[in-house]
C-alpha positions as CSV (number, residue, x, y, z in Angstrom):
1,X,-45.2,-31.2,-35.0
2,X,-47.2,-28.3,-34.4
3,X,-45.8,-24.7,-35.3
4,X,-45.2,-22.6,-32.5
5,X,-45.1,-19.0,-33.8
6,X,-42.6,-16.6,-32.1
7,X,-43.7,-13.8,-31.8
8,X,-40.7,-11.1,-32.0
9,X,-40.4,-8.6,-29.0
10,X,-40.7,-5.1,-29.1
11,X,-39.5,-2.7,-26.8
12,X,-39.8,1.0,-27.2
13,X,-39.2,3.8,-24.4
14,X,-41.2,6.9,-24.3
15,X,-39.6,9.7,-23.0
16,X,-42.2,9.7,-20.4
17,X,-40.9,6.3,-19.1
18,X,-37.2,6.8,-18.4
19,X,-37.9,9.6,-15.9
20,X,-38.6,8.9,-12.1
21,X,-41.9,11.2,-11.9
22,X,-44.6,12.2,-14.6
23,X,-44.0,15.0,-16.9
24,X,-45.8,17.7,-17.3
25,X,-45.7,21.5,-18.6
26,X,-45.0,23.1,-15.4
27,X,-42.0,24.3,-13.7
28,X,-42.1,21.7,-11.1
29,X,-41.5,19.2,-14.1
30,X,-38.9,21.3,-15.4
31,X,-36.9,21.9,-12.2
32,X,-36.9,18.3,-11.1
33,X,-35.7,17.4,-14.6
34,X,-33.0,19.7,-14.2
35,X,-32.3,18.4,-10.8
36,X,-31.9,15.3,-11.8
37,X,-30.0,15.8,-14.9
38,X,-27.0,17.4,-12.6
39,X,-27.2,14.9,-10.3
40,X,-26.2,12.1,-13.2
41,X,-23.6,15.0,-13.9
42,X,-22.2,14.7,-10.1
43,X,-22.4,11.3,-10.1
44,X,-20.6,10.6,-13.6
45,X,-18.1,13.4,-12.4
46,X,-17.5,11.4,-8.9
47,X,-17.5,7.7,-10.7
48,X,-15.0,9.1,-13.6
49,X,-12.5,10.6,-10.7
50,X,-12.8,7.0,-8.9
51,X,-11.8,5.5,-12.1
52,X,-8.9,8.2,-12.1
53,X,-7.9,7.3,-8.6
54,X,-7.7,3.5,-8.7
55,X,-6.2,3.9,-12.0
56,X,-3.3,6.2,-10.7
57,X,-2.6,3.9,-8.4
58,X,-2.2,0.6,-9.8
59,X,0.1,2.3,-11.8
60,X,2.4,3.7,-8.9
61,X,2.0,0.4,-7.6
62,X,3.5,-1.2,-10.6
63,X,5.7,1.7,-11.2
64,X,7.2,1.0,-7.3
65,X,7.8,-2.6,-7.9
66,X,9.8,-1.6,-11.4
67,X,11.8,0.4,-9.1
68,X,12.6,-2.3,-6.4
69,X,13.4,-4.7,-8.9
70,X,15.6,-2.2,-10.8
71,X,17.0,-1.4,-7.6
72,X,17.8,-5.2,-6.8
73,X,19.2,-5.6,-10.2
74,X,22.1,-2.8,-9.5
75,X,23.1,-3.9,-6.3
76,X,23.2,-7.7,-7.4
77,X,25.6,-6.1,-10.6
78,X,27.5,-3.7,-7.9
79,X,28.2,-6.9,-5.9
80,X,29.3,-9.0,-8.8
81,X,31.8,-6.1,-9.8
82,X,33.0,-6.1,-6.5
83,X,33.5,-9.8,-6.3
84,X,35.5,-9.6,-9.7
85,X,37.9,-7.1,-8.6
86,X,38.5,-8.6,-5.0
Protein backbone atom coordinates (compact mmCIF):
# COMPACT_ATOMS: atom_id res chain seq x y z
CA UNK A 1 0.00 0.00 0.00
CA UNK A 2 1.19 3.24 -0.75
CA UNK A 3 1.58 5.86 2.25
CA UNK A 4 -0.60 8.69 2.04
CA UNK A 5 0.90 11.51 4.17
CA UNK A 6 -1.58 13.70 6.07
CA UNK A 7 -0.78 16.65 6.20
CA UNK A 8 -2.04 18.40 9.57
CA UNK A 9 -4.18 21.64 9.22
CA UNK A 10 -3.33 24.78 10.41
CA UNK A 11 -5.47 27.52 11.06
CA UNK A 12 -4.41 30.86 12.41
CA UNK A 13 -6.51 34.24 12.50
CA UNK A 14 -4.85 37.50 12.17
CA UNK A 15 -6.39 40.19 13.76
CA UNK A 16 -6.78 41.67 10.41
CA UNK A 17 -9.07 38.85 9.35
CA UNK A 18 -11.87 38.68 11.97
CA UNK A 19 -12.94 42.29 11.20
CA UNK A 20 -15.44 43.21 8.38
CA UNK A 21 -13.23 46.08 6.65
CA UNK A 22 -9.35 46.59 6.50
CA UNK A 23 -7.55 48.18 9.26
CA UNK A 24 -5.66 50.85 9.21
CA UNK A 25 -4.14 53.78 11.46
CA UNK A 26 -6.79 56.24 10.92
CA UNK A 27 -9.74 57.36 12.74
CA UNK A 28 -12.07 55.99 10.20
CA UNK A 29 -10.55 52.41 11.32
CA UNK A 30 -10.85 53.34 14.77
CA UNK A 31 -14.48 54.58 14.76
CA UNK A 32 -15.85 51.68 12.77
CA UNK A 33 -14.09 49.36 15.16
CA UNK A 34 -15.76 51.06 17.94
CA UNK A 35 -18.97 50.92 16.14
CA UNK A 36 -18.90 47.62 15.77
CA UNK A 37 -17.63 46.58 19.05
CA UNK A 38 -21.11 48.20 20.68
CA UNK A 39 -23.05 46.84 18.32
CA UNK A 40 -21.91 43.02 19.50
CA UNK A 41 -22.53 44.84 22.96
CA UNK A 42 -26.34 45.66 21.87
CA UNK A 43 -26.76 42.53 20.39
CA UNK A 44 -25.31 40.31 23.37
CA UNK A 45 -27.35 42.71 25.63
CA UNK A 46 -30.75 42.05 23.51
CA UNK A 47 -29.93 38.01 23.03
CA UNK A 48 -29.11 37.75 26.95
CA UNK A 49 -32.60 39.64 27.84
CA UNK A 50 -34.37 37.08 25.24
CA UNK A 51 -32.75 34.30 27.16
CA UNK A 52 -34.19 36.12 30.33
CA UNK A 53 -37.58 36.39 28.90
CA UNK A 54 -38.23 32.84 27.59
CA UNK A 55 -36.57 31.67 30.72
CA UNK A 56 -39.04 33.60 33.09
CA UNK A 57 -41.62 32.21 31.41
CA UNK A 58 -41.30 28.64 31.17
CA UNK A 59 -40.96 28.93 34.61
CA UNK A 60 -44.35 30.69 35.39
CA UNK A 61 -45.61 28.32 33.13
CA UNK A 62 -44.53 25.47 35.15
CA UNK A 63 -45.00 27.42 38.31
CA UNK A 64 -49.06 27.80 37.08
CA UNK A 65 -49.54 24.25 36.45
CA UNK A 66 -47.91 23.44 40.24
CA UNK A 67 -50.62 25.65 41.25
CA UNK A 68 -53.60 24.00 39.38
CA UNK A 69 -52.57 20.75 40.27
CA UNK A 70 -52.10 21.84 43.96
CA UNK A 71 -55.29 23.43 43.62
CA UNK A 72 -57.01 20.07 42.34
CA UNK A 73 -55.36 18.17 45.03
CA UNK A 74 -57.24 20.37 47.92
CA UNK A 75 -60.48 20.25 46.51
CA UNK A 76 -60.31 16.46 45.69
CA UNK A 77 -59.11 16.19 49.85
CA UNK A 78 -61.95 18.93 50.76
CA UNK A 79 -64.50 16.65 48.99
CA UNK A 80 -63.29 13.46 50.53
CA UNK A 81 -63.58 15.11 54.10
CA UNK A 82 -66.87 16.08 53.15
CA UNK A 83 -67.92 12.73 52.02
CA UNK A 84 -66.46 11.16 55.38
CA UNK A 85 -68.49 13.39 57.57
CA UNK A 86 -71.82 13.14 55.52
Amino acid sequence: MAAILVKPMTFSISANTCWPWPRTNDGRSQALTVAFLVDRAVQTRDDLAEMLVKRMQRLHKRAREALVAHQQRQQDQADHLIAVFQ
